[in-house]
C-alpha positions as CSV (number, residue, x, y, z in Angstrom):
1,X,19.4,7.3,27.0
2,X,18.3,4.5,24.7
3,X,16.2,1.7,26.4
4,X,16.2,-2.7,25.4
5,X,13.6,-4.5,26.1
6,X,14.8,-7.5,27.3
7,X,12.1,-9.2,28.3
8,X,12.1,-11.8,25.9
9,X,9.8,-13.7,24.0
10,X,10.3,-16.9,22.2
11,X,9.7,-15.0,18.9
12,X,12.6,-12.5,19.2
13,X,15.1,-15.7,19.3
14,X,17.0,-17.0,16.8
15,X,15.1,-19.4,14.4
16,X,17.0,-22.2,15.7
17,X,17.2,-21.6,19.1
18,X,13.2,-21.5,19.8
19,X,11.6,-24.7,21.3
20,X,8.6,-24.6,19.0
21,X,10.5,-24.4,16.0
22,X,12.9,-27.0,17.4
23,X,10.0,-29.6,18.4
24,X,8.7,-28.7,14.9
25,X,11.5,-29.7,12.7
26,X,13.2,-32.2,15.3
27,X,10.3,-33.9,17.3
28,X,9.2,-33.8,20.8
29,X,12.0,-35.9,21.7
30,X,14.7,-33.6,21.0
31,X,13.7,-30.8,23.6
32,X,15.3,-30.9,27.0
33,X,12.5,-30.4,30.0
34,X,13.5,-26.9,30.1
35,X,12.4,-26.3,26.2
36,X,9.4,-28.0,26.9
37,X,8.6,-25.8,29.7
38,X,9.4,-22.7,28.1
39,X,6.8,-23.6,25.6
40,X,4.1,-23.2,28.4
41,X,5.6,-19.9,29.6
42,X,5.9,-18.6,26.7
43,X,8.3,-15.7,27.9
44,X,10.7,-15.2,30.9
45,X,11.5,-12.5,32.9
46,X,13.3,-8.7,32.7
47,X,16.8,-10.4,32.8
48,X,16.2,-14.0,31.2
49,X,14.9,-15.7,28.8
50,X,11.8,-18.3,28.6
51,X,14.3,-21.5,28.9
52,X,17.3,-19.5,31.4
53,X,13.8,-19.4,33.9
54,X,12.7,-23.0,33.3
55,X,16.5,-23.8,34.4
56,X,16.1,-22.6,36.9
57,X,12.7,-23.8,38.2
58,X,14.3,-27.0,37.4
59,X,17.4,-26.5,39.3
60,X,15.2,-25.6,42.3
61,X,13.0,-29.0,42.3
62,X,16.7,-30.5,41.8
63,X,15.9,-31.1,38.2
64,X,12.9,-33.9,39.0
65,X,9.2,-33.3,37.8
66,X,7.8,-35.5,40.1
67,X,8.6,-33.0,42.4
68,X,7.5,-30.1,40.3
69,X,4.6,-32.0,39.8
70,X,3.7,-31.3,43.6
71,X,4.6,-27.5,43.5
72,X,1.2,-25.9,44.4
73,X,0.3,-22.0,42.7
74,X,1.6,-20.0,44.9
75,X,4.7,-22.2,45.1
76,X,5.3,-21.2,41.3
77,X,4.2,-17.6,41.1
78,X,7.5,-17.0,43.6
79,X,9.8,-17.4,40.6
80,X,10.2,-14.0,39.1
81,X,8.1,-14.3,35.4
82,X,5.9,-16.7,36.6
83,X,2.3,-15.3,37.4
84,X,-0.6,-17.4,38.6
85,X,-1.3,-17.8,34.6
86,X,1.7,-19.8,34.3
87,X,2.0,-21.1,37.0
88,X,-1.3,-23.0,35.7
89,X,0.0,-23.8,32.6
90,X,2.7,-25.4,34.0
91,X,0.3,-27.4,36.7
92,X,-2.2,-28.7,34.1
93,X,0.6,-30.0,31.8
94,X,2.3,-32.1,34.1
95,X,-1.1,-33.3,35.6
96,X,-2.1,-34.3,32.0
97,X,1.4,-36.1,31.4
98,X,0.8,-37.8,35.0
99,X,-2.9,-39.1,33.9
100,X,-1.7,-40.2,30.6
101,X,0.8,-42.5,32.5
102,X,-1.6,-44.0,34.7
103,X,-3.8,-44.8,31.5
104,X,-1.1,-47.5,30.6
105,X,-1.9,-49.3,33.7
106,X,-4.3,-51.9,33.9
107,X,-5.7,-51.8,36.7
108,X,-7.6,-55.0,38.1
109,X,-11.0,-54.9,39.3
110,X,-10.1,-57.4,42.2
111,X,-7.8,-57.6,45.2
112,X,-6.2,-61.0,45.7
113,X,-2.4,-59.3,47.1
114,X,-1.3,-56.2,48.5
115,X,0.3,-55.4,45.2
116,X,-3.1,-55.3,43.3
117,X,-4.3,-52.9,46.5
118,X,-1.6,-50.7,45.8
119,X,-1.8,-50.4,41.7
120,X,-5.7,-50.0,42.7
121,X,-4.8,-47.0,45.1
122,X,-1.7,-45.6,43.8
123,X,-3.1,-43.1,41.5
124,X,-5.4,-41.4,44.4
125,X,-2.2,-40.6,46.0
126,X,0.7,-39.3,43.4
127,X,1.5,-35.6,44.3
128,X,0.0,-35.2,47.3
129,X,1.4,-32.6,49.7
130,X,-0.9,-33.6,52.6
131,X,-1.9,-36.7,54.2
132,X,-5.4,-38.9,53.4
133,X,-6.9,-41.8,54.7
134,X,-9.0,-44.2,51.9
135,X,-10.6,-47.6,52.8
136,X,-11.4,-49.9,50.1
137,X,-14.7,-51.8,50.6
138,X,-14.3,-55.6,49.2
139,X,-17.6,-58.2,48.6
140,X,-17.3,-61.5,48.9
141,X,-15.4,-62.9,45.5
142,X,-12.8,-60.2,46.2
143,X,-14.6,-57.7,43.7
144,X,-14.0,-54.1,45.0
145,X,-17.6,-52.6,45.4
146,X,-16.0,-49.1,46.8
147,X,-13.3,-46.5,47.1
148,X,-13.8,-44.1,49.7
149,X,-12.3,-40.9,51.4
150,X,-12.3,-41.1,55.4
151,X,-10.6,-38.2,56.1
152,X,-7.9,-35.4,54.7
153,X,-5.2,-34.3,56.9
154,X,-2.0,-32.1,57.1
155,X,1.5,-32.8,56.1
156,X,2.0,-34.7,59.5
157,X,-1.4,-36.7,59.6
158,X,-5.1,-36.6,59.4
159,X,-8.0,-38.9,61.6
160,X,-9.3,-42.2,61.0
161,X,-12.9,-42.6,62.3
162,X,-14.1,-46.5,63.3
163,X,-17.3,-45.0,63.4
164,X,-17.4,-43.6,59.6
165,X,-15.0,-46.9,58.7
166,X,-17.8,-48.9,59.7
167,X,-20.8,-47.1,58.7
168,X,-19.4,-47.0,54.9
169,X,-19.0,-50.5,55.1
170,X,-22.2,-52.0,56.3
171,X,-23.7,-49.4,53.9
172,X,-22.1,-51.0,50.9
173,X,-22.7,-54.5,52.5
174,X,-18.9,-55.0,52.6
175,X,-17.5,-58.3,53.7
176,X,-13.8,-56.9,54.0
177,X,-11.9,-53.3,54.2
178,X,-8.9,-52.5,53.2
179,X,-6.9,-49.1,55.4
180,X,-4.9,-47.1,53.2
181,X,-3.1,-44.1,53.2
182,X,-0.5,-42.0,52.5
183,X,3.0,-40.4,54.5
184,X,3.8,-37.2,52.0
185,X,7.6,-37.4,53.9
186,X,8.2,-40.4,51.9
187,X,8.9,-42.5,55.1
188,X,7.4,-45.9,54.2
189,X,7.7,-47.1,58.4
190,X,3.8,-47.3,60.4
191,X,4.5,-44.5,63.1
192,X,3.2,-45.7,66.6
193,X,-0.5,-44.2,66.0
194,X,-0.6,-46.1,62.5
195,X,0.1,-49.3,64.8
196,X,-2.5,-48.2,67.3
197,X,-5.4,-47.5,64.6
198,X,-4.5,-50.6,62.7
199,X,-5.0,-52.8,65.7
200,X,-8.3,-51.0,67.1
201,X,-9.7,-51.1,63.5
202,X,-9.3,-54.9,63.1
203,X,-10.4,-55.3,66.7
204,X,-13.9,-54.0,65.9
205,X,-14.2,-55.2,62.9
206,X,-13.7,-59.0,64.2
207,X,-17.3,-58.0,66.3
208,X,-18.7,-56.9,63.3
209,X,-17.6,-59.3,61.1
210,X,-16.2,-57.3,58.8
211,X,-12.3,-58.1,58.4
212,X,-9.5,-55.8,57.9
213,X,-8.0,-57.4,54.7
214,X,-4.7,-55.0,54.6
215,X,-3.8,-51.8,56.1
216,X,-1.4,-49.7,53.1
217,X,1.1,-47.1,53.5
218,X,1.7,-45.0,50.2
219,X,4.4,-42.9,49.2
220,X,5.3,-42.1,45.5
221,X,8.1,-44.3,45.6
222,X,6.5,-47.5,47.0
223,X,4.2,-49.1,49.9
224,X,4.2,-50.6,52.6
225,X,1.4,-54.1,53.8
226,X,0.6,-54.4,57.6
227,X,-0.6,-58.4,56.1
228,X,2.6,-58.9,54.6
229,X,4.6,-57.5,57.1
230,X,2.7,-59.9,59.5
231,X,2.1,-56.7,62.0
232,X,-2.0,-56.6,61.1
């Protein structure tokens, strides 16, 4: 009995209906997400094509990339076509686009609000399926002199250390701290540990003399300031 292949590559389409060709002659513009990401694949699977596959990837992360953007390896190489090659493809591509945005930023070198905090931070946190715990070490004109990472944790939390806190700061000769770090839900409201922590951090730092400028909560669609919320 006589066999198709029908596997498809981009170059068995017609002219007009391949993304590179169409990018080509019509500019980046005129490509739908789906093109774009058939481009990186390069090929779909036994029973569809490059851009039926990127559909449907789409269609999964309810057609948003910033939640592709978060879809680890192994995440991707479930989709029947897509191996751990493509999978990459598709990974370093949309971290590139993410780092390009972040380039249009300026980003200030000082902290006088909680907004400057969180355009500071924000970048440390985009994408993140798990949760981490930063503190920012401020001098005494406001100048940031560090960013560091206290601790990683799981999708539900991670550790915050006074101990380490404090030990980063009086290395760096810190007059100030900022707390910040991030729910991966996407719930912007302190849970009653974040409350706790907050209060026993800014506690101890009063002996020190150290003060706790801010305490942040990230998520990709905002933040939420313990000082502005008048709860630090």
């Amino acid at each position: 009995m006589e066999t198709y292949d029908t596997n498809l590559s981009i170059k068995s389409w017609a002219e007009e209906d391949r993304p590179r060709e169409k990018l080509s002659g019509q500019g980046r513009r005129a490509l739908t997400d789906a093109e774009l990401i058939a481009i990186l694949i390069g090929s779909g699977s036994r029973n569809e094509t490059a851009v039926e596959l990127s559909k449907r990837i789409l269609h999964h992360y309810e057609n948003d990339l910033n939640k592709l953007g978060k879809a680890s390896i192994s995440e991707l190489s479930k989709f029947k076509g897509i191996g751990e090659a493509k999978a990459i493809s598709i990974i370093a591509a949309l971290e590139i686009g993410r780092r390009r945005g972040e380039t249009d930023v300026k980003v200030p070198d000082d902290v006088k609000s909680s907004r400057d905090a969180y355009n500071i931070m924000r970048r440390q946190f985009l994408d993140l399926n798990h949760e981490e715990f930063w503190i920012m070490l401020i001098g005494r004109s406001s100048k940031v002199i560090a960013k560091e990472l206290v601790s990683k944790g799981g999708l539900s939390g991670t550790v915050a250390d006074p101990r380490v806190i404090f030990h980063m700061a009086i290395q760096h000769q810190a007059s100030g701290i900022i707390m910040i770090h991030n729910h991966p839900s996407g719930n912007l409201k302190p849970s009653r540990e974040d409350l706790s922590l907050t209060k026993r951090i800014s506690d101890a730092g009063n002996l020190l003399d150290i003060k706790v400028l801010d305490h942040l909560i990230i998520t990709d669609n905002g933040y939420y300031s313990f000082g502005d919320e008048g709860v630090l």
